[in-house]
C-alpha positions as CSV (number, residue, x, y, z in Angstrom):
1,X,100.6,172.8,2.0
2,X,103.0,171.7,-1.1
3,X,106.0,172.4,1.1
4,X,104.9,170.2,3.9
5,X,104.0,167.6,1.0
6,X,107.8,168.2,-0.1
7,X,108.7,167.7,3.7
8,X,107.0,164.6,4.0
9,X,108.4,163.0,1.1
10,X,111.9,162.8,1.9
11,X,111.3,161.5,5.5
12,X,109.3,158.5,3.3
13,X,111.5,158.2,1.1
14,X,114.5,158.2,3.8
15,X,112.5,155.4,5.6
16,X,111.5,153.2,2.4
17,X,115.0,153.1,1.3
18,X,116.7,151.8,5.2
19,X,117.6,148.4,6.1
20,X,116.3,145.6,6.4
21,X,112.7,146.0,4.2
22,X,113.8,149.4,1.8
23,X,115.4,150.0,-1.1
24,X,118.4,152.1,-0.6
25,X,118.3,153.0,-4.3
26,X,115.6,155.3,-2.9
27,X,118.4,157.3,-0.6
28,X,120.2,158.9,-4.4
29,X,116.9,161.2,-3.8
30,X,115.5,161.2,-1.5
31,X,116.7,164.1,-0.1
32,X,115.7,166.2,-3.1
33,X,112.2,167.3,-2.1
34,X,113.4,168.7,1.5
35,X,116.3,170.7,-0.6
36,X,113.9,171.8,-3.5
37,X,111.5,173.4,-0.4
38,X,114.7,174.9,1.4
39,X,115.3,176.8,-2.1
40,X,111.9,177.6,-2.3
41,X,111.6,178.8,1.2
42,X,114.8,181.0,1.0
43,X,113.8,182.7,-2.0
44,X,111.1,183.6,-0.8
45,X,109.9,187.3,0.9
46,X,107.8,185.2,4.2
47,X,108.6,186.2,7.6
48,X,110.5,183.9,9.7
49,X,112.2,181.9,6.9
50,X,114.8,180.0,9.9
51,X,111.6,178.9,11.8
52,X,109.8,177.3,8.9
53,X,113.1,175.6,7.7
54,X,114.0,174.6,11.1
55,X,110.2,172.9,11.1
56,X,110.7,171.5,7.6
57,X,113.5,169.5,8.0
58,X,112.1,168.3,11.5
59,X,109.0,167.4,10.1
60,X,111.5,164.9,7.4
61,X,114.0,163.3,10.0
62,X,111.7,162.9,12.4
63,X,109.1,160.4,9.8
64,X,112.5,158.8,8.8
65,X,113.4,158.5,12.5
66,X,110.3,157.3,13.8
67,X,109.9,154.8,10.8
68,X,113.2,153.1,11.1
69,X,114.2,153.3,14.8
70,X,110.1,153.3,16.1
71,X,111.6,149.6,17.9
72,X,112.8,151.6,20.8
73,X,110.0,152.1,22.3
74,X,109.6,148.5,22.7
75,X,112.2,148.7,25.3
76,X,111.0,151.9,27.0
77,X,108.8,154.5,26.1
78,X,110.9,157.4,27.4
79,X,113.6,156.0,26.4
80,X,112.6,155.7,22.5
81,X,110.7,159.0,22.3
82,X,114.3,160.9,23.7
83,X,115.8,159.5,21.2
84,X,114.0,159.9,18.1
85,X,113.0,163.2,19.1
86,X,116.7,164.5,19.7
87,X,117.8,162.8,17.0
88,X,115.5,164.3,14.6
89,X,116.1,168.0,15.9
90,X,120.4,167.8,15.6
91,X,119.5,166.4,11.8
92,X,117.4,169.4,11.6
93,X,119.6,171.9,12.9
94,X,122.3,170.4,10.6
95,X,120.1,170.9,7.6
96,X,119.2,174.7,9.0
97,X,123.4,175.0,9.4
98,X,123.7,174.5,5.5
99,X,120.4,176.8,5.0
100,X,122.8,179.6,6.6
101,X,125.6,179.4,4.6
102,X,123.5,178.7,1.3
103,X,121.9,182.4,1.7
104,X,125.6,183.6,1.7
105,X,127.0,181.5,-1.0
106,X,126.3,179.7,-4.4
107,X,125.3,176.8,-5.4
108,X,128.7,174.8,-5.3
109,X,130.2,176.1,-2.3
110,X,126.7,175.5,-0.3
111,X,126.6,171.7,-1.9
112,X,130.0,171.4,-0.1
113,X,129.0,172.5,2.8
114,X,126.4,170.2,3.5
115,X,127.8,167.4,2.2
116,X,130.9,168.0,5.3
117,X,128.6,169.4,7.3
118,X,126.4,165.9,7.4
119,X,129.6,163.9,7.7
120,X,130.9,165.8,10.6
121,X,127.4,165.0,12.2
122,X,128.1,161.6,11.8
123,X,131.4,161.6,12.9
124,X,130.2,163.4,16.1
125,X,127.7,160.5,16.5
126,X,130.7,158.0,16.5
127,X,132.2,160.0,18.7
128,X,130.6,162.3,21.4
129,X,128.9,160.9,25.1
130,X,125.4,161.0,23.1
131,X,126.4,158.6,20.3
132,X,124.1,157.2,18.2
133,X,125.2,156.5,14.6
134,X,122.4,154.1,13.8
135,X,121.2,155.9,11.0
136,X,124.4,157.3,10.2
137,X,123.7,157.3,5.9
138,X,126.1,154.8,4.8
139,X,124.8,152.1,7.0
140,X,121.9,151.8,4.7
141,X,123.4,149.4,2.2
142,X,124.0,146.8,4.5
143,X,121.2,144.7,2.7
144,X,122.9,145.5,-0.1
145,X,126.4,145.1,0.4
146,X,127.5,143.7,-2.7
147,X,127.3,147.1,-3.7
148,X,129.5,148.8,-1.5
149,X,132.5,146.3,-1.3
150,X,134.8,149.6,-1.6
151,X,134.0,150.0,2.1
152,X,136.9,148.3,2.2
153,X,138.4,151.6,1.5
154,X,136.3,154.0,2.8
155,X,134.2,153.2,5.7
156,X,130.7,154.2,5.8
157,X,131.4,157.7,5.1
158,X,131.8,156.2,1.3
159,X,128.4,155.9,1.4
160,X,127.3,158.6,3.1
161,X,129.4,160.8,-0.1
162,X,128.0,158.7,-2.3
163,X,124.5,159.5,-1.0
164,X,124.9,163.0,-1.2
165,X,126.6,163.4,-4.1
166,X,123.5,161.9,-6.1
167,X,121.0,164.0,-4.6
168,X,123.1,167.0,-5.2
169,X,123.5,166.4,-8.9
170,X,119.7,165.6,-9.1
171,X,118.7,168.6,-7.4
172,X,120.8,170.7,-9.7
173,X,119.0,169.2,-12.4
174,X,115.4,170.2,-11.5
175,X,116.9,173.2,-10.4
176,X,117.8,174.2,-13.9
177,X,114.6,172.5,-15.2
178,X,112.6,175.0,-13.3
179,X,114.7,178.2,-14.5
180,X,115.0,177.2,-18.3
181,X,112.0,174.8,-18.6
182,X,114.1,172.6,-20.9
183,X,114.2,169.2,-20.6
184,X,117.7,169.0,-21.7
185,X,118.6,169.5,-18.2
186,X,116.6,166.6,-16.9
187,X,118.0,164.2,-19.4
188,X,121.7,165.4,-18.3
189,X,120.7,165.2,-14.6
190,X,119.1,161.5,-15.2
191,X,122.6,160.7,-17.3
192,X,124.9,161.9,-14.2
193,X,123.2,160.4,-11.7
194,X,123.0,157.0,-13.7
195,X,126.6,157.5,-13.8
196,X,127.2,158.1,-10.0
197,X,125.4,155.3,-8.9
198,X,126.4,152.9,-11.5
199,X,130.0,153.5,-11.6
200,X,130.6,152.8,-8.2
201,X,128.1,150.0,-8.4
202,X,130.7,148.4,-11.1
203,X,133.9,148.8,-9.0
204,X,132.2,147.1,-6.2
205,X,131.2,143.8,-8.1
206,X,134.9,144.1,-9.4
207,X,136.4,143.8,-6.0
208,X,133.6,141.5,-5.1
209,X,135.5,139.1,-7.8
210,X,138.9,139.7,-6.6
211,X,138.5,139.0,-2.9
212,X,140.2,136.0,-1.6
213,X,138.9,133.7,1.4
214,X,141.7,130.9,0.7
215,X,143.8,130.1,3.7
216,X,143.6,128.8,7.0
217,X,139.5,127.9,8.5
218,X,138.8,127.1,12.2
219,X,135.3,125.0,13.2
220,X,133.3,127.4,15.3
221,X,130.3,127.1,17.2
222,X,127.9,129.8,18.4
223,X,125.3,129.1,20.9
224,X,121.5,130.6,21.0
225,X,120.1,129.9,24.7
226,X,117.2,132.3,24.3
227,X,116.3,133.7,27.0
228,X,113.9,135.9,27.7
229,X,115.6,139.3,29.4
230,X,111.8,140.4,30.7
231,X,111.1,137.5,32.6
232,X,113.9,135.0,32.5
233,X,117.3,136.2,32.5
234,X,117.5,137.9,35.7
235,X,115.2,134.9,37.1
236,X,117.8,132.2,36.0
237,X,120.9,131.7,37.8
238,X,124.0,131.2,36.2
239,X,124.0,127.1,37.4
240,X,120.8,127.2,35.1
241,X,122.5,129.0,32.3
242,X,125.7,126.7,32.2
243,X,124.2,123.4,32.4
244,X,121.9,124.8,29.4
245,X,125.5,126.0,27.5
246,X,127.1,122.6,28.1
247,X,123.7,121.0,26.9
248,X,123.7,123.2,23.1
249,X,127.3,122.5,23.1
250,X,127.2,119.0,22.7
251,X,124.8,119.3,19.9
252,X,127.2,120.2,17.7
253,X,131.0,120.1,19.0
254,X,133.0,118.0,17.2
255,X,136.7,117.4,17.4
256,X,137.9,119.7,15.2
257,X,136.0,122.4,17.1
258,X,138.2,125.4,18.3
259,X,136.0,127.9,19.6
260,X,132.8,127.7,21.1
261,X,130.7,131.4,21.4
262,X,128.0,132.1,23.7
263,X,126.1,135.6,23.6
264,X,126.4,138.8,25.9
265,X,126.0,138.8,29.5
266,X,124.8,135.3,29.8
267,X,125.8,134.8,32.7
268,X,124.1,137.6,34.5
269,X,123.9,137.0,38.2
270,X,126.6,139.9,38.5
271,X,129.9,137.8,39.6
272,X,132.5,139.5,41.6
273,X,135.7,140.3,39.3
274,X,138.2,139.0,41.5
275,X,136.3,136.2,42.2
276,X,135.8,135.0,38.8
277,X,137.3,132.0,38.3
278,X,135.5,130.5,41.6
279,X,132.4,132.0,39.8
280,X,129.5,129.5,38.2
281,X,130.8,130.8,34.4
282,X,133.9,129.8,35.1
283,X,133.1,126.7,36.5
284,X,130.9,125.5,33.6
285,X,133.1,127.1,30.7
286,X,135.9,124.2,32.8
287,X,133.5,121.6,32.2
288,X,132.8,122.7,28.1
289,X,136.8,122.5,28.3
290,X,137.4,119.5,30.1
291,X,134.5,117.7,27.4
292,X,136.9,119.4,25.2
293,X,140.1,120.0,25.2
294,X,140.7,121.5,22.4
295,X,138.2,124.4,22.7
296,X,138.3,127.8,23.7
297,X,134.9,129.0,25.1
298,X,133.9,132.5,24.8
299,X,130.8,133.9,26.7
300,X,129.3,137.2,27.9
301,X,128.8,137.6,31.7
302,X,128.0,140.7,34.5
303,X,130.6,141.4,36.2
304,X,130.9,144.2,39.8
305,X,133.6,145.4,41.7
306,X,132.4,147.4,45.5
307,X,135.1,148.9,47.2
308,X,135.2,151.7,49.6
309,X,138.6,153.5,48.9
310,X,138.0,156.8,47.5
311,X,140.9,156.5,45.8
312,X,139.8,154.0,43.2
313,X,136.4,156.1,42.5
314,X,136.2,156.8,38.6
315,X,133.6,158.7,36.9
316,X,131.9,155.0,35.9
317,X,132.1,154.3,39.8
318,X,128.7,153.8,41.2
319,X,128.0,155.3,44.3
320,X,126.1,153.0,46.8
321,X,126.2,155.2,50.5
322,X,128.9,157.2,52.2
323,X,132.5,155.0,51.3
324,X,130.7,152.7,49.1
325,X,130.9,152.5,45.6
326,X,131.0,149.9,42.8
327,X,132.1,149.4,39.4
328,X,129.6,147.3,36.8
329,X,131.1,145.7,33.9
330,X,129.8,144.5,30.6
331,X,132.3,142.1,29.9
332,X,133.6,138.9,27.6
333,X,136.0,136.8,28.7
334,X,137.6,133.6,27.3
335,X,138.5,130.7,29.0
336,X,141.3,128.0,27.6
337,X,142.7,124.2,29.0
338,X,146.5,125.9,29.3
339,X,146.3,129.4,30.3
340,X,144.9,131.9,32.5
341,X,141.3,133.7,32.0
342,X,141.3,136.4,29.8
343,X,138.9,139.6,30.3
344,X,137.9,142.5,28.0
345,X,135.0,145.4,29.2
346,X,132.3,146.8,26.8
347,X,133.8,150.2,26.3
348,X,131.1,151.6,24.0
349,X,128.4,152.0,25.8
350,X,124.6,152.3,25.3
351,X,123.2,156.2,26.0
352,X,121.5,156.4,29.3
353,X,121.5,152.3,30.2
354,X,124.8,152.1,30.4
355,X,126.3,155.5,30.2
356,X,125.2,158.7,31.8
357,X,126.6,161.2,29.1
358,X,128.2,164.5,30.3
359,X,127.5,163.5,33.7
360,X,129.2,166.4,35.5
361,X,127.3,168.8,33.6
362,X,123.6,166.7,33.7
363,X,123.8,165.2,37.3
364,X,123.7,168.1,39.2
365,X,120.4,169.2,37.0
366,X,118.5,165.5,36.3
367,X,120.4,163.6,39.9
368,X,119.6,160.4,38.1
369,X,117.5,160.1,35.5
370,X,118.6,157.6,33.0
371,X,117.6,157.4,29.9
372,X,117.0,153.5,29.6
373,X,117.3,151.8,26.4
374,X,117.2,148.2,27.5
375,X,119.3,146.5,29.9
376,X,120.2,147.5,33.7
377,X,119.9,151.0,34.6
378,X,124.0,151.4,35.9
379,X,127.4,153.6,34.6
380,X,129.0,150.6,33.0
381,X,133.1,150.9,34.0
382,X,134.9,151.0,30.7
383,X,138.6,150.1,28.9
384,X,140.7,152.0,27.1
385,X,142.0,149.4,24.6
386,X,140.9,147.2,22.3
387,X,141.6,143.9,24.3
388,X,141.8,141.0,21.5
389,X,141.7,137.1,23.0
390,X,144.4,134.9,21.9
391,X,143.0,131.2,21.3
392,X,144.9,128.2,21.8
393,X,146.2,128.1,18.4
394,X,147.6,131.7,18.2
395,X,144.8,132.8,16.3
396,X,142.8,135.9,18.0
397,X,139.8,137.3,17.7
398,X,138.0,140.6,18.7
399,X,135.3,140.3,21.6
400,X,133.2,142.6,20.1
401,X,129.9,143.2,22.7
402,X,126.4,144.3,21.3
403,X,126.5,148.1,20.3
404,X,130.1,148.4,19.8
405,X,129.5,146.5,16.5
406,X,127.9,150.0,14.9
407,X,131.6,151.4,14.5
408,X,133.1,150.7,12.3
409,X,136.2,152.7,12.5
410,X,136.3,151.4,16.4
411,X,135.9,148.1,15.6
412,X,139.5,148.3,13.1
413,X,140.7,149.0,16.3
414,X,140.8,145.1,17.4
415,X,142.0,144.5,14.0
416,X,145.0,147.2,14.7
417,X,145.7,145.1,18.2
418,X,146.0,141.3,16.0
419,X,142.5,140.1,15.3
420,X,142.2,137.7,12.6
421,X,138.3,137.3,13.0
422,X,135.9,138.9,14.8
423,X,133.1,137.6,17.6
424,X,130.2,140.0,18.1
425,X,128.5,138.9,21.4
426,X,125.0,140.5,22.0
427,X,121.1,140.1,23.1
428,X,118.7,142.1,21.0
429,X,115.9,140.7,22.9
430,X,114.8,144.3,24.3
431,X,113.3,145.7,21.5
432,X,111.4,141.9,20.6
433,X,110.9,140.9,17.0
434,X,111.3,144.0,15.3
435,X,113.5,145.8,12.5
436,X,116.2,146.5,16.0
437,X,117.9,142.9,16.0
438,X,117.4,142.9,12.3
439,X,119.4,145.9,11.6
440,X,121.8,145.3,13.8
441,X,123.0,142.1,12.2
442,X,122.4,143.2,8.9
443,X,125.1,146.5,10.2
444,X,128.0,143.6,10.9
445,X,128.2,142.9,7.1
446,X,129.6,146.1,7.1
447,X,132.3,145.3,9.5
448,X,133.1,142.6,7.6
449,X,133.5,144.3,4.6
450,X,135.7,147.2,6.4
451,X,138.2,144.8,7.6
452,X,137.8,142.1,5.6
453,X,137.5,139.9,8.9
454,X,134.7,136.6,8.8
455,X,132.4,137.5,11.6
456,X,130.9,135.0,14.8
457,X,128.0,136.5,15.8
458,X,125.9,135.2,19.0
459,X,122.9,136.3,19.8
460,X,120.4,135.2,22.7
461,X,117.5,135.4,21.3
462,X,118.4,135.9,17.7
463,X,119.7,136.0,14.8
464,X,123.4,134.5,15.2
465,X,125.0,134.1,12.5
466,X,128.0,133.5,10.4
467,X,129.1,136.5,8.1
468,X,131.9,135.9,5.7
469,X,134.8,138.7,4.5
470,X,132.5,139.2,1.1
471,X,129.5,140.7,3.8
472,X,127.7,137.6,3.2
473,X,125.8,135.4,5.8
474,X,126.8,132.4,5.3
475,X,124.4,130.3,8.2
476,X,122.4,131.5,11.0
477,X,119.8,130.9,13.7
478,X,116.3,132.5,13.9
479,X,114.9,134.7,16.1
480,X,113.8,133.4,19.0
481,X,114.8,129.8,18.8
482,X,116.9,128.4,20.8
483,X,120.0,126.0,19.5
484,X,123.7,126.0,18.0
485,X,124.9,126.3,14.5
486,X,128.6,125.0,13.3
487,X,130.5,126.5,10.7
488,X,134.2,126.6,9.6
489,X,135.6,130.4,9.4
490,X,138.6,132.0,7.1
491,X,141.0,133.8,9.2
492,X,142.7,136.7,8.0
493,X,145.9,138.3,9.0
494,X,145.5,140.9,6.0
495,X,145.1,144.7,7.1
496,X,142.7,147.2,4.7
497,X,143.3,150.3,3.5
498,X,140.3,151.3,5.8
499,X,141.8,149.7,9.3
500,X,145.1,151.4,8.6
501,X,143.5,155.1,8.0
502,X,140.4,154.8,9.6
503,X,137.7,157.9,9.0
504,X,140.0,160.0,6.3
505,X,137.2,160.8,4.8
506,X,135.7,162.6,7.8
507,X,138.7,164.3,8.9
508,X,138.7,166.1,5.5
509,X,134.9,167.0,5.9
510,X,135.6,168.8,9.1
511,X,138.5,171.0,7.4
512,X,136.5,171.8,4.7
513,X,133.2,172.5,6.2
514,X,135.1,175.0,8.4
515,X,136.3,176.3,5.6
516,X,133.0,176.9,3.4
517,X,131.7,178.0,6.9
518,X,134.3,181.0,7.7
519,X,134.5,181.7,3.9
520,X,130.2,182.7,3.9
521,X,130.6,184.2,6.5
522,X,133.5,186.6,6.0
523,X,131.6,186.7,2.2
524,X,128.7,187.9,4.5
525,X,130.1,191.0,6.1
526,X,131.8,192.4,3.2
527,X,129.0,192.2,0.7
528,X,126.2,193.8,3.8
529,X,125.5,197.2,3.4
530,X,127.4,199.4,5.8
């Protein structure tokens, strides 16, 4: 019974300490209880000792998982128990990884281990067809991001070390507590970890002070139409939806507006791609311009492509009958008084909704099941690059779209390509009023942080926002009301440390938990009895 009790504490202690409602100063141990029941577990003489681990640590991610990510379900009920389930059981088997090597190694080399070990998780959730780095650890101090202003050096995975390293140095602590009942040990452990978490506290709040938003500003203004996805989106046609953009518009455009932002797929009656600039978006983002010269008018909008030439089928093609396919397209596009339409394609895409991971291997076994998170059930057709829109004024910005704004180090990528700020486009409306849109703009202070960009952030139903380079939101619009909001943004030609090295800190996880790994178990073989 105690060591489900120990089980269950760090799953409540992992969900009392996320974004937006926790504490993260919870997360520096939270983890402690789940690694003081591993130890006792291991040590002990019990039959199937992987099993009951394996069930420990499941019991722990899935309460954290279910506590913070629970919104899911709000969009589908399949679709949110898949992912909290899986999500829960690769945590677990991560945990059961460093169990493995901690029976063949000591205390230091095993702490390594599954401090990389965890990272290279995470990457692998940036990375792999079943991405899903929501709860990746260093997202958690997005609330608290004055904190963590070093991100500007580190990425997420700064906080995902710093995480671990506290827990680690207070687990050794009750560790040696236990052995030598001395409560030396405690006061040492309570010394180092005020230490850990202070000191990088400090050289946060330092750079906090030195960062600089002088320089150049541009008027923006995002717009809120929101809509409802359940029952009005797909029910309103795209005249509807421009005559109600060019009506928030004019609320607050002034003359010294320069960009005007409307949310994801907006326009969603699924315009033809080559078609698009006799389309209805088209058409109404001409009348925005004509009102106003000046402006560039970036929007959301559905776009397809059917074609019959077997020659142009992709692996995001979407097969209709025999010689009939289509490509779907989330997409952004920009529209100026003095140049030609510019285009950029969601190209990280939503599990299941939008992408059908591993497809060649899962087809032939589930035909098409989809795991639907929100949205319309269809492969979404990708790009390769980062597109960034040039404005008028030869500023540019990244058109960031909904999910993509979780990565960070793929989101430096626009920054790479020229972006001086960055527009996040999305509609969080599938998962209602919740902790999901919550956490999702409280995620983009991060990005903000990481490249040291001001962030434009529309959303349909809610919460737009303005985010300065400090992580800070500076204005914004509530959930579920519908309007526009006008600020003046820094722009930023600057690169970080972060943008120009990316995920360093990951790459060196993955040597070294290779390392540790291959090091137990050769270590392994030659200590077993022959």
């Amino acid at each position: 019974m105690k060591n489900l009790l120990y089980a269950i504490s760090s799953g409540l202690l992992l969900a009392l300490a996320w974004p937006t409602y926790g504490f993260p100063l919870l997360l520096f141990f939270a983890f402690v209880p789940l690694l003081y029941v591993e130890f006792k577990v291991r040590n002990s003489k019990k039959k199937y000792i992987k099993w009951k681990i394996l069930g420990l640590a499941y019991l722990s991610f899935f309460l954290w998982n279910l506590t913070t990510t629970y919104w899911l379900y709000f969009s589908t009920p399949f679709g949110g128990a898949f992912a909290i389930l899986v999500n829960s059981l690769l945590m677990a088997l991560v945990f059961l990884l460093y169990h493995i090597v901690a029976k063949r190694t000591g205390f230091s080399a095993a702490s390594a281990f599954l401090i990389s070990i965890w990272m290279v998780f995470e990457k692998m959730h940036l990375a792999w067809e079943f991405s899903w780095p929501w709860l990746n650890l260093g997202n958690a101090f997005s609330e608290f991001q004055n904190w963590v202003q070093w991100y500007e050096y580190t990425g997420t995975f700064g906080g995902t070390l710093w995480i671990w390293l506290a827990n680690i140095a207070c687990f050794k602590a009750v560790l040696l507590y236990k052995e030598f009942q001395d409560k030396t040990f405690i006061y040492r452990g309570i010394f180092k970890m005020g230490l850990l978490i202070l000191i990088p506290i400090g050289v946060s709040y330092l750079i906090l002070n030195q960062v600089n938003e002088e320089g150049e500003t541009l008027e923006v203004v995002i717009l809120q139409p929101n809509i409802n996805p359940y029952t009005e989106k797909y029910n309103t046609t795209d005249t509807r939806i421009g005559e109600l953009l060019l009506e928030l518009s004019e609320e607050k455009v002034s003359k010294d507006t320069k960009l005007i932002v409307a949310p994801e797929t907006v326009f969603a009656d699924g315009t033809v791609l080559p078609n698009f600039e006799r389309s209805e978006a088209a058409f109404f983002a001409r009348q925005i311009i004509n009102r106003y010269p000046q402006v560039n008018f970036l929007s959301g909008i559905s776009f397809f492509e059917r074609f019959g030439d077997p020659d142009k089928v992709r692996a995001q093609s979407n097969q209709l009958g025999p010689n009939d396919w289509y490509d779907d397209y989330n997409s952004a596009f920009l529209m100026t008084a003095d140049s030609e339409p510019q285009l950029y394609h969601k190209s990280k895409l939503v599990v299941g909704v939008e992408n059908f991971p591993y497809q060649e291997i899962l087809k032939p076994i589930l035909g098409d099941v989809m795991i639907d998170l929100g949205g319309t059930v269809a492969m979404k057709t990708t790009q390769e690059d980062r597109e960034v829109f040039l404005l008028n004024n030869r500023w540019a910005t990244a058109p960031i779209i909904c999910y993509e704004s979780v990565y960070g180090a793929y989101v430096t990528g626009y920054v790479k390509n020229g972006a001086d700020f960055l527009s996040i486009i999305t509609n969080d409306a599938w998962w209602g009023n919740t902790q999901g849109h919550k956490q999702h703009l409280s995620y983009a202070k991060l990005r903000a942080i990481e490249t040291r960009r001001d962030v434009v952030r529309s959303a349909n139903t809610g919460i737009s926002a303005f985010i300065n380079q400090k992580g800070e939101v500076t204005k914004s619009l509530g959930y579920e009301k519908r309007g526009s909001i006008k600020s003046d943004i820094h722009l930023n030609t600057e690169k970080t440390f972060y943008v120009k090295y990316g995920d360093y800190l990951a790459r060196i996880a993955q040597f070294l938990a290779l390392f540790i790994f291959l090091f137990a178990i050769v270590k392994y073989k030659r200590n077993r009895p022959s």
